[in-house]
C-alpha positions as a Markdown table, in Angstrom:
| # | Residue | x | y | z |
|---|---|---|---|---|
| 1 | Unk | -6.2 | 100.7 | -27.2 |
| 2 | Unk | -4.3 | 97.4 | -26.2 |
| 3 | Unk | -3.2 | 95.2 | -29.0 |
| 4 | Unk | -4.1 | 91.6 | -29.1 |
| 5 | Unk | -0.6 | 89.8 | -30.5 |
| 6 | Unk | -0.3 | 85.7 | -30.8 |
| 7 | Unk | 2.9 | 84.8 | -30.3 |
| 8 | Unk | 4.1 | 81.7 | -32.0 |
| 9 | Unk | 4.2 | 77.4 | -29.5 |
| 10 | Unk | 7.7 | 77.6 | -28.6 |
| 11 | Unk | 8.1 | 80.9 | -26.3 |
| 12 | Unk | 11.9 | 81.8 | -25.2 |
| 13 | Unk | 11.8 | 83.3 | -21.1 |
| 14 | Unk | 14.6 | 85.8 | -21.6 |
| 15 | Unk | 16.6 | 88.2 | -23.2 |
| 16 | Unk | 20.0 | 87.9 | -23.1 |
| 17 | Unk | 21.8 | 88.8 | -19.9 |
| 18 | Unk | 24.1 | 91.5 | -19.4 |
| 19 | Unk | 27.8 | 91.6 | -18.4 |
| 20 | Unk | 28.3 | 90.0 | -15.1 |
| 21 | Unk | 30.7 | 92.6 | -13.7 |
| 22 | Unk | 29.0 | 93.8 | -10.2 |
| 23 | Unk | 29.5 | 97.3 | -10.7 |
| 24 | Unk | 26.1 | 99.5 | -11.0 |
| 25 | Unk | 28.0 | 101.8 | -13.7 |
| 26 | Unk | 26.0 | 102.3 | -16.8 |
| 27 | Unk | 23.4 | 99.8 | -16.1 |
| 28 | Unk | 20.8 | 101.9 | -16.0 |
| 29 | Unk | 21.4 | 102.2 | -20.3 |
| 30 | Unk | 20.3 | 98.6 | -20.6 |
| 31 | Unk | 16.8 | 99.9 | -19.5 |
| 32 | Unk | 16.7 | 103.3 | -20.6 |
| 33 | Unk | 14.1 | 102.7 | -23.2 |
| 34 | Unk | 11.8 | 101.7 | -20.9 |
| 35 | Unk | 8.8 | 104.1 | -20.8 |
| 36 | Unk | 6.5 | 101.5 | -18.2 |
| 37 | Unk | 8.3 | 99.7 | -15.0 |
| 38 | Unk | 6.5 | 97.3 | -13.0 |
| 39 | Unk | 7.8 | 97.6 | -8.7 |
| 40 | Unk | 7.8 | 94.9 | -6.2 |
| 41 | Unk | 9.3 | 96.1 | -3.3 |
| 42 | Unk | 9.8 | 93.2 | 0.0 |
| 43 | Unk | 10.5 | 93.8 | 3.4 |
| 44 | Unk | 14.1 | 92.1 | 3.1 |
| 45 | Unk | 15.7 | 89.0 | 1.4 |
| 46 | Unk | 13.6 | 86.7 | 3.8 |
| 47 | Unk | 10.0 | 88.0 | 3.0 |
| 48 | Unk | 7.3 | 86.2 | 1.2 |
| 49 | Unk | 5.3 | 89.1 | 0.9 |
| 50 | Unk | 5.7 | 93.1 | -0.8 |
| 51 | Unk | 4.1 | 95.5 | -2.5 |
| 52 | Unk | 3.3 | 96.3 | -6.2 |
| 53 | Unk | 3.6 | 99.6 | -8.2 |
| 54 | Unk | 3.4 | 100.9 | -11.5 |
| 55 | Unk | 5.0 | 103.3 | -13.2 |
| 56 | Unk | 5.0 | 105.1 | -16.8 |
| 57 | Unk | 7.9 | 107.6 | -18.0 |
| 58 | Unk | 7.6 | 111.3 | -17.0 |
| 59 | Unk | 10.1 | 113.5 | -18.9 |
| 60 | Unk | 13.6 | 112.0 | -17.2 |
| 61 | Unk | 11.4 | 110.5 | -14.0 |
| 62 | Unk | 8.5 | 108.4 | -13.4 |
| 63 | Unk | 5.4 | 108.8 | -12.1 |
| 64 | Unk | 3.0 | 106.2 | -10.2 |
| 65 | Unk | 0.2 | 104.9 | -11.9 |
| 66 | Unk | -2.9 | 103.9 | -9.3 |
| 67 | Unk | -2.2 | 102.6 | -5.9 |
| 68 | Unk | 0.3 | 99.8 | -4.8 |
| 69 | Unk | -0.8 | 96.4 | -3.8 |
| 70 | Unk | -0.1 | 93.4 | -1.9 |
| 71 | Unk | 1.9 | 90.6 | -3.7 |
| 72 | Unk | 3.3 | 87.4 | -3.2 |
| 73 | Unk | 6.9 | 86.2 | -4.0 |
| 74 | Unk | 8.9 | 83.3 | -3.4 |
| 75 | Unk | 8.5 | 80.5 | 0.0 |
| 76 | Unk | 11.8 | 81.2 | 0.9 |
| 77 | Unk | 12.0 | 84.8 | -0.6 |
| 78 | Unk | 14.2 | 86.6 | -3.0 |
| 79 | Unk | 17.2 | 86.1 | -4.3 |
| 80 | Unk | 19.6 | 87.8 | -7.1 |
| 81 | Unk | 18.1 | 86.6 | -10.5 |
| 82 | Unk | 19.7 | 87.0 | -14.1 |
| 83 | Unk | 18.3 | 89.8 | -16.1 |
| 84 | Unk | 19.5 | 92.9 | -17.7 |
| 85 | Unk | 21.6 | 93.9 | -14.7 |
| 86 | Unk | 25.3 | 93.1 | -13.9 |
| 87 | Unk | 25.3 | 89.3 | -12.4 |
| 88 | Unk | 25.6 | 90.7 | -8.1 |
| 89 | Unk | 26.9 | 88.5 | -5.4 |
| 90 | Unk | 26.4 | 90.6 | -2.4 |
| 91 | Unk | 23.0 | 88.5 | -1.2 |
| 92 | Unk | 21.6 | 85.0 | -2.1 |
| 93 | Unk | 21.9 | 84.1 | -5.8 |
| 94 | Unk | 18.5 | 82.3 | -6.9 |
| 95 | Unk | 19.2 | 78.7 | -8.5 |
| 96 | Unk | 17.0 | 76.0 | -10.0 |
| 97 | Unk | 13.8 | 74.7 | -6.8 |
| 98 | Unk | 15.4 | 77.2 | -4.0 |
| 99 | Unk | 11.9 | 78.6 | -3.4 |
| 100 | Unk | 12.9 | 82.1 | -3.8 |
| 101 | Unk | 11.6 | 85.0 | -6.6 |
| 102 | Unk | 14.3 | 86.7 | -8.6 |
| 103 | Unk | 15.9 | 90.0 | -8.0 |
| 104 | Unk | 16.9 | 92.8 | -10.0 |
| 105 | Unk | 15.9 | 94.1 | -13.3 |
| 106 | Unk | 13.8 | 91.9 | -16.2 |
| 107 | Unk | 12.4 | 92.5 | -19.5 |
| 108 | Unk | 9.1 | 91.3 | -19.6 |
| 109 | Unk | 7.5 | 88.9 | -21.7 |
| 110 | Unk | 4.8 | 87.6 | -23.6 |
| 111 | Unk | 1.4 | 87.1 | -21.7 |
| 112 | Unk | -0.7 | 83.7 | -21.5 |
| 113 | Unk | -3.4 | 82.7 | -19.5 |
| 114 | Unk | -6.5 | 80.0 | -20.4 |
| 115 | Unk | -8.6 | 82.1 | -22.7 |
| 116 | Unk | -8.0 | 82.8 | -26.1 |
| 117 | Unk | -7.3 | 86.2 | -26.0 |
| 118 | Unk | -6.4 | 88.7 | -23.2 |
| 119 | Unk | -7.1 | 92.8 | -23.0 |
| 120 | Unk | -3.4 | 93.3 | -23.1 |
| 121 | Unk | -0.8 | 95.4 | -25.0 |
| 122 | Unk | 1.5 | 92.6 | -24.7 |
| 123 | Unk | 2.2 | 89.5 | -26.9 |
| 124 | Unk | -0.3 | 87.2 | -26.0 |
| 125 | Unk | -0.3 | 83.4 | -25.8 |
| 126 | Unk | -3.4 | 81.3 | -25.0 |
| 127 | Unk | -2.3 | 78.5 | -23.6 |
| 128 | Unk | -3.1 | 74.7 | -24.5 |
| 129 | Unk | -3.3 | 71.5 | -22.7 |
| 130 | Unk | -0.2 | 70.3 | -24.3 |
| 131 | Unk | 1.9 | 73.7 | -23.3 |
| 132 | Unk | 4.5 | 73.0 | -20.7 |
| 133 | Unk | 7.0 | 75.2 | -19.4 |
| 134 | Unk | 10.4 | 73.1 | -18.8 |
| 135 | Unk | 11.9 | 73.2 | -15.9 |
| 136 | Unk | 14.6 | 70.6 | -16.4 |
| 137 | Unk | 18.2 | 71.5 | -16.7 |
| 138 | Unk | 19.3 | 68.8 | -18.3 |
| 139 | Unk | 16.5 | 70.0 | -20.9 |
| 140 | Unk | 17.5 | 71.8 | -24.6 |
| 141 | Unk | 14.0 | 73.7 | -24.1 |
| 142 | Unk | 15.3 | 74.3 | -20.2 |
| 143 | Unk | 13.3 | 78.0 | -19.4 |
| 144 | Unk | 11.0 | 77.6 | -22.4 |
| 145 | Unk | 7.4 | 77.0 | -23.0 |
| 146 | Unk | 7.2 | 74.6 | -25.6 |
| 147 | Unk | 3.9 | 71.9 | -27.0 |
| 148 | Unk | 5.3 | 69.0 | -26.0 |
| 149 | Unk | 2.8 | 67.6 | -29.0 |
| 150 | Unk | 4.9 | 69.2 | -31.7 |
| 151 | Unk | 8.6 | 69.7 | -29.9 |
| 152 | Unk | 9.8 | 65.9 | -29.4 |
| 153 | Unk | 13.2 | 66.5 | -27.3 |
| 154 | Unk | 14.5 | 63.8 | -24.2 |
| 155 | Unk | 13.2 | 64.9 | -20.5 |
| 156 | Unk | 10.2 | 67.2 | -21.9 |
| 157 | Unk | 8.1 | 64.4 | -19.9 |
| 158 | Unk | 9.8 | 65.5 | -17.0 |
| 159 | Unk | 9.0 | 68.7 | -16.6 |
| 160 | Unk | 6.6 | 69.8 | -13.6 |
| 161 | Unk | 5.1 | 73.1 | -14.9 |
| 162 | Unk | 1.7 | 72.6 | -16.7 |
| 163 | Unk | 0.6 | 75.7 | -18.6 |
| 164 | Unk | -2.8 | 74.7 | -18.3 |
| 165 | Unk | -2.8 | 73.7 | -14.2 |
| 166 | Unk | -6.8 | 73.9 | -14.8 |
| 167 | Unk | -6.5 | 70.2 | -16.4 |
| 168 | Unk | -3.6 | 68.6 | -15.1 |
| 169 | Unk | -3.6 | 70.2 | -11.2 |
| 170 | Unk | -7.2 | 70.2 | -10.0 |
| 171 | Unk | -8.7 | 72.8 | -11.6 |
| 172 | Unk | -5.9 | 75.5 | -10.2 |
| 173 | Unk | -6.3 | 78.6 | -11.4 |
| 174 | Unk | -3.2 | 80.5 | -10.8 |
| 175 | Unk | -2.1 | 80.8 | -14.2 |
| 176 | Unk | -5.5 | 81.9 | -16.1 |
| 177 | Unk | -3.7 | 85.2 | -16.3 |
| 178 | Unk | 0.0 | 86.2 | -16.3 |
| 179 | Unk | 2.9 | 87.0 | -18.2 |
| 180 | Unk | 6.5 | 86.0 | -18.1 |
| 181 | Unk | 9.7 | 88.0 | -16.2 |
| 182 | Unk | 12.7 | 87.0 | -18.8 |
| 183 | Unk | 14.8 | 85.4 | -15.8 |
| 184 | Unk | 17.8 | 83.6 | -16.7 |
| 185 | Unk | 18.7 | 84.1 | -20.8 |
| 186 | Unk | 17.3 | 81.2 | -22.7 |
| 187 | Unk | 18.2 | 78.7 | -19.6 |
| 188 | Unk | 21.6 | 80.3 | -20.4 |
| 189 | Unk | 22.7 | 78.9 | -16.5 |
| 190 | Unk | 21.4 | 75.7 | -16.4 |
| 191 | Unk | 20.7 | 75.9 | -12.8 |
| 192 | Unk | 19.7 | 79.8 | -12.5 |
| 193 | Unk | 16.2 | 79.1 | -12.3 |
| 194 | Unk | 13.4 | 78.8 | -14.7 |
| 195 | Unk | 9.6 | 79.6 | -15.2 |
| 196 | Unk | 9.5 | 82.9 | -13.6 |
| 197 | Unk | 5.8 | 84.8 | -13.9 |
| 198 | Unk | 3.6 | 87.4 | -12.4 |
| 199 | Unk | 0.4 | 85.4 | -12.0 |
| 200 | Unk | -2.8 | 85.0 | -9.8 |
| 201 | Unk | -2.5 | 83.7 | -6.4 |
| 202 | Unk | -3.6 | 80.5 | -5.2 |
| 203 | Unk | -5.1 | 82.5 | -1.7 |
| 204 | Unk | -4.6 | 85.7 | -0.4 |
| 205 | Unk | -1.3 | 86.0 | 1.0 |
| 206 | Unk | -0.3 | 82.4 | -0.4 |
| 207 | Unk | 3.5 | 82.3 | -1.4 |
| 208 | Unk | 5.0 | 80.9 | -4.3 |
| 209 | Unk | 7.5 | 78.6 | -5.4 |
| 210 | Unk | 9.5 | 81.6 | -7.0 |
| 211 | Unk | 7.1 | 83.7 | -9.0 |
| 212 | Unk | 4.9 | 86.6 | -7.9 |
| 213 | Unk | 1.6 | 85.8 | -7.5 |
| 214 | Unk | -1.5 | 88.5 | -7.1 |
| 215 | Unk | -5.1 | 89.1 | -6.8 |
| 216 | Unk | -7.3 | 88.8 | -10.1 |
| 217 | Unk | -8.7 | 92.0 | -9.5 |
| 218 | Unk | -4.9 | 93.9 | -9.4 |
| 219 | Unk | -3.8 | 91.5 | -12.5 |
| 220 | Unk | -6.6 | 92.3 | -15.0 |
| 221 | Unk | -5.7 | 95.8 | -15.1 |
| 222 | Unk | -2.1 | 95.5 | -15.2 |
| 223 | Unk | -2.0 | 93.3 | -18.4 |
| 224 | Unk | -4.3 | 95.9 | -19.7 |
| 225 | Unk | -2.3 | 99.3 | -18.7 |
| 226 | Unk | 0.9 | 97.0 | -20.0 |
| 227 | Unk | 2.0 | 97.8 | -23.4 |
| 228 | Unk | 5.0 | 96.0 | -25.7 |
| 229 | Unk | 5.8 | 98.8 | -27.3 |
| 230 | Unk | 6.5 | 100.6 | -24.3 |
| 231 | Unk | 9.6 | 98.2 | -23.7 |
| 232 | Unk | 8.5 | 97.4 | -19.7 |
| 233 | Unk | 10.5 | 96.4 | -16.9 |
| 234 | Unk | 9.9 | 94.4 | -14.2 |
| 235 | Unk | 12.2 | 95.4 | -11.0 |
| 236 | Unk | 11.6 | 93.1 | -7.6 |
| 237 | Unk | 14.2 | 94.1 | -4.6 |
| 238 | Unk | 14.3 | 94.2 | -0.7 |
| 239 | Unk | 13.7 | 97.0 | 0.4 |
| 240 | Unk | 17.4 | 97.8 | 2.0 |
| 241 | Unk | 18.7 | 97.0 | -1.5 |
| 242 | Unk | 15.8 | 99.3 | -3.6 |
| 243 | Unk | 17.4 | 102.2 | -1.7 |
| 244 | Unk | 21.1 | 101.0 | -2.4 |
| 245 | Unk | 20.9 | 101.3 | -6.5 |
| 246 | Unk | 17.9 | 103.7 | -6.3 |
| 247 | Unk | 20.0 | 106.6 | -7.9 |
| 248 | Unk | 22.0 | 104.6 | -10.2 |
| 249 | Unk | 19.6 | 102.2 | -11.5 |
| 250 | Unk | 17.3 | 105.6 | -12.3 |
| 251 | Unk | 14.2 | 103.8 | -10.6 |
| 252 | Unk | 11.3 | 105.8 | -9.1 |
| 253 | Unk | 10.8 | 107.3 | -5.5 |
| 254 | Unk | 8.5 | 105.5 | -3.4 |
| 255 | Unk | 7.8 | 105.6 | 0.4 |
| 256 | Unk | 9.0 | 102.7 | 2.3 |
């Protein structure tokens, strides 16, 4: 059965990052405990659009779990993102407000949403009007969610990422479920990008400005299937790179 966790106001985005040498050599070991992998999969670098799998560890392989699914990612795409793979220069590199979903290999995070509690394996935060995730550079909390009603820190006030967009955007939905993809260590790189989820579109087909957004009918059972101790990934890549690192990444077959 999925366990219910309640993770503490002040919620860091992401593990630390790896070494940022480009080669794919031994990456694969910073995941290798990972027995569930979550797969978006885009047309190319350009593409606001892909396709979602799920995958649980078979012996040395993987094997699919249900059918894939349409996603949203980024406006303006995806770009190279700061995770638990080597730091890659060989495509866009995503930054702070460029629009586009990070690429590459994540740990994922705690779950939130509006509700109390969520059927989910993972930590789970219910989130409060006063929840905010910062995404301010100049920030000490930059790539946190913090309660801006307890934390008292210069250019909280600033920050444009309600937790609770039901109260402070028009009753917007988008982030009644989700969880978060540990982009960029702790706001490690001040300008790498911050407040990366998985989370419910706005409309079908409806880009984002850099997460990757879904229907409520594909998220509900993913939070469920998704399982902490299980130590998931999430992996987002074009398509011409997926089949690039493939083999040294050790990530599943799929059909293009």
């Amino acid at each position: 059965m999925p366990i219910r966790r309640t993770a503490t106001f002040l919620l860091p985005l992401a593990l630390a990052a790896c070494a940022h040498a480009p080669s794919t050599s031994g990456e694969a070991a910073h995941w290798a405990n990972a027995r569930q992998l979550v797969l978006v999969t885009t047309a190319d670098w350009d593409a606001q659009s892909g396709t979602l799998r799920y995958f649980e560890r078979e012996g040395t392989g993987w094997k699919q779990v249900g059918d894939g699914f349409d996603v949203t990612v980024g406006r303006n795409g995806t770009a190279w993102g700061i995770g638990l793979h080597a730091a890659r220069s060989d495509g866009p590199v995503k930054r702070e407000g460029d629009g586009k979903a990070p690429a590459g290999v994540f740990a994922i995070g705690t779950a939130f949403g509006y509700a109390p509690s969520a059927n989910t394996g993972l930590a789970y935060k219910g989130m409060g009007s006063n929840d905010w995730c910062i995404d301010v550079p100049e920030s000490n909390y930059y790539n946190k969610i913090v309660d801006r009603s307890l934390v008292k820190a210069p250019y909280l006030d600033k920050s444009s990422e309600p937790m609770r967009r039901d109260l402070h955007a028009d009753g917007d939905q988008r982030y009644r479920e989700g969880f978060v993809i540990e982009h960029n260590a702790d706001g490690a790189n001040r300008q790498g990008g911050s407040c990366i989820f998985a989370h419910l579109w706005k409309a079908p087909g409806e880009a984002t400005a850099g997460c990757t957004a879904m229907a409520p009918d594909h998220m509900a059972p993913l939070l469920a299937w998704l399982d902490a101790r299980q130590h998931p990934v999430f992996v987002e890549l074009p398509q011409a790179q997926y089949a690039q690192l493939r083999g040294a990444w050790k990530l599943p077959e799929i059909e293009q």
